[in-house]
N, C-alpha and C positions, 0 to 999 in steps of 0.2 A: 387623507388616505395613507394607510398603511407603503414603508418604502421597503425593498426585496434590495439586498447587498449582495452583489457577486463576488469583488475580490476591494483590496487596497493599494494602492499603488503609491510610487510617487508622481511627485506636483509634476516632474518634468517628465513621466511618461508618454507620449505621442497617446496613447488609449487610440488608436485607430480602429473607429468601429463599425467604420463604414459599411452595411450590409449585414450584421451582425442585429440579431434581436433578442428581447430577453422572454423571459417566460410567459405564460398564461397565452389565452388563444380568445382575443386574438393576439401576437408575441408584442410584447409592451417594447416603448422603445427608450433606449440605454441613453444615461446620461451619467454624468459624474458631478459631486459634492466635494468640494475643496475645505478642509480644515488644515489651517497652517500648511505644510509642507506638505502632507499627504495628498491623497484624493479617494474617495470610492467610488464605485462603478455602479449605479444603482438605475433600478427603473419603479415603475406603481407595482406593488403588489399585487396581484388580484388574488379576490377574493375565492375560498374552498381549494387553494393551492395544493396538489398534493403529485407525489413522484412517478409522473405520468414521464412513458421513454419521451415525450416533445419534449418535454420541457426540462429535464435532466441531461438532456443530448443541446439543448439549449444553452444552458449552467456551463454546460463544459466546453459548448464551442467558445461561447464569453471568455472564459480562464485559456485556451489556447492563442486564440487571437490577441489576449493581453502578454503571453510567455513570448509570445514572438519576436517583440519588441523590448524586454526589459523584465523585469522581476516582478514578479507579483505575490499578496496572500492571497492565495483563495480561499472564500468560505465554503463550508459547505454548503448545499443544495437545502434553499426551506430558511435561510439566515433572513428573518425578516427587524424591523424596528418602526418604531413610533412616526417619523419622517424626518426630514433633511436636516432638523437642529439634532436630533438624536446623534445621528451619523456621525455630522460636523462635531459635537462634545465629545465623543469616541475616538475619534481623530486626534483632536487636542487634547485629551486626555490621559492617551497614551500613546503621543506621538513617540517618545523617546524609544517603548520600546518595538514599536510598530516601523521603526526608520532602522534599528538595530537588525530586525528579523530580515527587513528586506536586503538590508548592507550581504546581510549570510547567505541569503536564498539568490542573491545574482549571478547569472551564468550558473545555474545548475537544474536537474529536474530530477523528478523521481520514477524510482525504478521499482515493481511490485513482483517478489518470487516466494510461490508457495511451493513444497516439494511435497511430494507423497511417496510412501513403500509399498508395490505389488504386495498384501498380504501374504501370499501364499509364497512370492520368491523369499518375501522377508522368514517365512516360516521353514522352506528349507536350509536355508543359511544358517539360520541357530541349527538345525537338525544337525547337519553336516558340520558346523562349527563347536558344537557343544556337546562333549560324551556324553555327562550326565544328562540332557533332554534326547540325545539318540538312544541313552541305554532305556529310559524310562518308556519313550514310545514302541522301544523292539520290545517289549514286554506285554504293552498293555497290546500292543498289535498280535501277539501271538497268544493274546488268552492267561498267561501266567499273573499280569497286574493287577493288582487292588483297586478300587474305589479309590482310596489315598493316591495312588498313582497318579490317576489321573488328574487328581487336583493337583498334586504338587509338581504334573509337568504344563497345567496351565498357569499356572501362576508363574512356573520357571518361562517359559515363553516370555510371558507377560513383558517381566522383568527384564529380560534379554533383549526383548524390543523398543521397550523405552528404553535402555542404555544404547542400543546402536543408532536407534533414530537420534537422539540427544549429542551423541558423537558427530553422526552425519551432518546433522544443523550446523553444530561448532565450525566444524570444518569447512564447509559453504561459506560459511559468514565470514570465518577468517581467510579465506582465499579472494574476496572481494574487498576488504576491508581497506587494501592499498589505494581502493580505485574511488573509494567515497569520502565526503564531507561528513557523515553523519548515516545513524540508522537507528531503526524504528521497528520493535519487536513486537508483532500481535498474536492474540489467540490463535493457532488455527483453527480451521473450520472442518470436518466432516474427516474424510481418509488423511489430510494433509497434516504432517507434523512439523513441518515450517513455515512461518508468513513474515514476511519481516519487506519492511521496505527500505530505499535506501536514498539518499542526496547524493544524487553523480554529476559531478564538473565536468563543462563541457570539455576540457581539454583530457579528462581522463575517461571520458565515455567509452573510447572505439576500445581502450584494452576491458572497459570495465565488462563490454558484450563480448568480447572473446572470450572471456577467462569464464564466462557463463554457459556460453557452448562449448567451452572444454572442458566443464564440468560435468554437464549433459551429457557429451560424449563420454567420459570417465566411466561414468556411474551405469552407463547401458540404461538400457527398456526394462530394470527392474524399479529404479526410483524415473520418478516424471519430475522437470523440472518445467515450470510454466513463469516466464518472468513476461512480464506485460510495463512498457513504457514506451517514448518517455510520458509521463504523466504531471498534471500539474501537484505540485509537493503540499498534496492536502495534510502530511502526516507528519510533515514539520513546522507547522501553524499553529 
């Protein structure tokens, strides 16, 4: 039967799993595979798995229960293999650099912030900040503007807004930068123009959360800043 991998650990982890179950329904129960110096955290597969909240809320109680105690990788959610020699070859495999990642990932967790810009606060701001898009809009608002006007005061917008979001991102990221180990730039998604997650040490945690709500604070109810952690550091795996 197919085997389901939750995280890696090392050989001297406690894995204290006591109470803890792993996926499918009914919840399979956890065991760990020793190769060399490693270990993984594995249970049976079951079979038609797919990203039902049980069993994702499963996945991830597993990876917090294991951060508790010591460092872990976590895989992600669906990480399946062949069975227990697979594992064990993967292990010994690439132990050197699976013992490497964990040496970097101890004592730390991650931290996830997307920011987004109120449209319309961001569109006053150019107005107000930019002659040329206040002179173009008092135009076309009072009937005197072209057709062309109005393109070239959307596209000036446009323009204005990806350079201030792009500044804004900079600057978030460089204001946290003292407080992490590392960081990890993603797409955003929908209204947000920043996603980036980050490795925060435990010893520099408490200022890395301040220097976050003084950012928030800074920035006011026109940008949102939404940071969600700690999390297990799926994004440095």
């Amino acid at each position: 039967m197919a085997v389901y991998v939750y995280s890696i650990i090392s050989e001297d982890h406690p894995a204290r799993l006591d109470g803890v179950h792993g996926v499918g329904d009914p919840p399979a129960a956890l065991r760990t595979v020793t190769g060399g110096r490693l270990c993984a955290v594995v249970s049976e597969a079951p079979e038609g798995l797919r990203a039902r909240r049980r069993d994702v809320a499963a996945h991830q109680e597993v990876q917090e229960r294991l951060m508790a105690d010591g460092a872990v990788l976590p895989l992600r959610f669906g990480m399946t293999t062949e069975d227990d020699d697979a594992v064990r070859a993967a292990l010994e495999g690439r132990a050197a650099e699976y013992a490497e990642r964990l040496r970097s990932l101890d004592g730390t967790t991650e931290y996830n912030l997307k920011c987004s810009w109120e449209e319309a606060a961001l569109l006053r701001r150019i107005l107000l900040e930019s002659d040329e898009a206040r002179e173009l809009n008092t135009a076309i608002r009072d009937g005197s503007g072209t057709p062309q006007m109005s393109l070239a005061l959307g596209e000036l917008v446009a323009r204005e807004a990806e350079t201030r979001q792009e500044a804004l991102a900079k600057g978030i990221v460089e204001a946290l930068h003292p407080y992490v180990s590392d960081e990890s730039v993603s797409a955003p998604g929908g209204e947000d123009f920043l996603s980036v997650s980050f490795l925060v040490p435990a010893d520099k945690e408490e200022m890395f959360l301040a220097t976050g709500i003084s950012l928030a604070n800074q920035l006011g109810e026109e940008c949102e800043i939404r940071l969600r952690g700690p999390l297990p550091p799926y994004s440095f795996v």
